[in-house]
Every structure is written in structure tokens, then in C-alpha cells.
C-alpha positions, 0 to 999 in steps of 0.5 A: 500500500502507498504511503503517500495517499495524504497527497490526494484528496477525494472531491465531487467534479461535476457529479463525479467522485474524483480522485485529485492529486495535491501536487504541483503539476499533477495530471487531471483528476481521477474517476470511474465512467462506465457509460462514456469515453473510452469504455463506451467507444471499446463497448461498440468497438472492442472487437466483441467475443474476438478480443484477446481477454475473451480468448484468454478467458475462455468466453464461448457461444451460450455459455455464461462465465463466473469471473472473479477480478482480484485486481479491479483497479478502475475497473475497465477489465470486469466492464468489458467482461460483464460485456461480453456476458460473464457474471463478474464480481469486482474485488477491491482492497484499497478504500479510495479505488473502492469509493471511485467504483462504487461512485461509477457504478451507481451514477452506470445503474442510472442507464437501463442497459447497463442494469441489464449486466452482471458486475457486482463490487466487494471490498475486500483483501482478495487474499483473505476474500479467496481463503473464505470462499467454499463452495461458491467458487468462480470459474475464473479468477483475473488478476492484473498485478500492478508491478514495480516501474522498470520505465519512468515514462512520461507517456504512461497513462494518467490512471496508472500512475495515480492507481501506482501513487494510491495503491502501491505496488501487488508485492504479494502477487505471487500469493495471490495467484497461488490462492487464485490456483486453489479455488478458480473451477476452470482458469486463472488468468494473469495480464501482464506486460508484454515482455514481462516475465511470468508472475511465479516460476510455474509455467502458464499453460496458454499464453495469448500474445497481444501488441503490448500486453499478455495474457497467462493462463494457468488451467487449473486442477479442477480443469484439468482433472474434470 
């Protein structure tokens, strides 16, 4: 967890719960939107069940997916996922990037069709969250770890850098997909930069290449033995 969360402040801009940096300089305020901008233009445009992450997450014809995303950071995965028809649920342990998305999805359940998707939010250590779980398991489980930065560059996206202020790095990540292995029915499915190496020693089963980024899954005990 960042120790520096003092240096930002949650305030209301223009009926958006925003996250604003208190430095001098500071790139604009953060916030969730699942109706408008980018996620709205992916939604039309995305590329539907041909996108990488519905490959890499096993999506098919009539068939309707549990997923559980560990990492849900501002959120964009688990939308595109509730898109494409999964039943998503949301985990998220940091309470500030829980308040943003709780702030999106009630300002989303304003439009009739977003109501009509599956995306739910908890708040909760997705370590412990995982050990607690018994009989009412997801199929997949996606974890998009926030890593140590190798490259300072200027042209890293204003929300990655100010979820990397906030949150801090997922240093305990390899635990978590550990416990992830353990519980996910089908798959554990783990995004990763492209040329990043893999998030423990085990090896995944299936890699999807993308442009810039990765997909890793590991299928799980469950799978293989069923």
C-alpha cells in the first residue's frame, strides 16, 4: 500500500467522485465512467467475443462465465467482461479505488442497459476474500498485478500512475495467484506486460500474445482433472 495517499484528496467534479492529486503539476483528476469515453467507444468497438481477454478467458457461444477480478483497479477489465456476458464480481482492497467504483457504478445503474449486466463490487483483501470462499467458487479468477516501474515514462497513462501513487505496488502477487490456483473451477488468468516475465516460476499453460500486453493462463486442477 502507498504511503503517500495524504497527497490526494477525494472531491465531487461535476457529479463525479474524483480522485485529485495535491501536487504541483499533477495530471487531471481521477474517476470511474462506465457509460462514456473510452469504455463506451471499446463497448461498440472492442472487437466483441474476438478480443484477446475473451480468448484468454475462455468466453464461448451460450455459455455464461463466473469471473472473479482480484485486481479491479478502475475497473475497465470486469466492464468489458460483464460485456461480453460473464457474471463478474469486482474485488477491491484499497478504500479510495473502492469509493471511485462504487461512485461509477451507481451514477452506470442510472442507464437501463447497463442494469441489464452482471458486475457486482466487494471490498475486500482478495487474499483473505479467496481463503473464505467454499463452495461458491468462480470459474475464473483475473488478476492484473500492478508491478514495480522498470520505465519512468512520461507517456504512461494518467490512471496508472495515480492507481501506482494510491495503491502501491501487488508485492504479494505471487500469493495471490497461488490462492487464485486453489479455488478458480476452470482458469486463472494473469495480464501482464508484454515482455514481462511470468508472475511465479510455474509455467502458464496458454499464453495469448497481444501488441503490448499478455495474457497467462494457468488451467487449473479442477480443469484439468474434470
Amino acid at each position: 500500500m502507498s504511503k503517500n495517499n495524504k497527497s490526494f484528496q477525494l472531491i465531487n467534479i461535476n457529479g463525479y467522485l474524483s480522485l485529485q492529486s495535491n501536487e504541483k503539476n499533477a495530471p487531471g483528476a481521477v474517476f470511474v465512467d462506465f457509460i462514456n469515453g473510452s469504455l463506451a467507444h471499446r463497448k461498440k468497438y472492442g472487437g466483441g467475443k474476438n478480443q484477446l481477454i475473451a480468448k484468454a478467458v475462455g468466453i464461448k457461444p451460450k455459455t455464461k462465465l463466473s469471473v472473479l477480478d482480484v485486481t479491479a483497479g478502475l475497473g475497465r477489465d470486469a466492464f468489458v467482461l460483464a460485456t461480453l456476458g460473464c457474471d463478474v464480481v469486482m474485488c477491491e482492497r484499497s478504500q479510495i479505488i473502492f469509493a471511485l467504483l462504487q461512485d461509477g457504478l451507481k451514477r452506470a445503474k442510472k442507464e437501463s442497459w447497463f442494469c441489464e449486466l452482471s458486475l457486482k463490487l466487494i471490498h475486500a483483501d482478495a487474499i483473505d476474500y479467496l481463503k473464505s470462499m467454499k463452495n461458491l467458487t468462480p470459474d475464473i479468477i483475473y488478476i492484473d498485478p500492478m508491478f514495480p516501474e522498470k520505465n519512468k515514462s512520461a507517456l504512461v497513462k494518467k490512471e496508472m500512475r495515480v492507481l501506482r501513487e494510491v495503491v502501491g505496488d501487488d508485492l504479494d502477487a505471487e500469493k495471490l495467484l497461488e490462492a487464485a490456483l486453489q479455488v478458480a473451477k476452470k482458469r486463472v488468468v494473469v495480464k501482464r506486460a508484454k515482455l514481462a516475465p511470468t508472475l511465479t516460476e510455474k509455467k502458464p499453460d496458454v499464453i495469448f500474445m497481444g501488441k503490448s500486453s499478455r495474457f497467462d493462463v494457468y488451467l487449473t486442477r479442477l480443469t484439468v482433472n474434470g
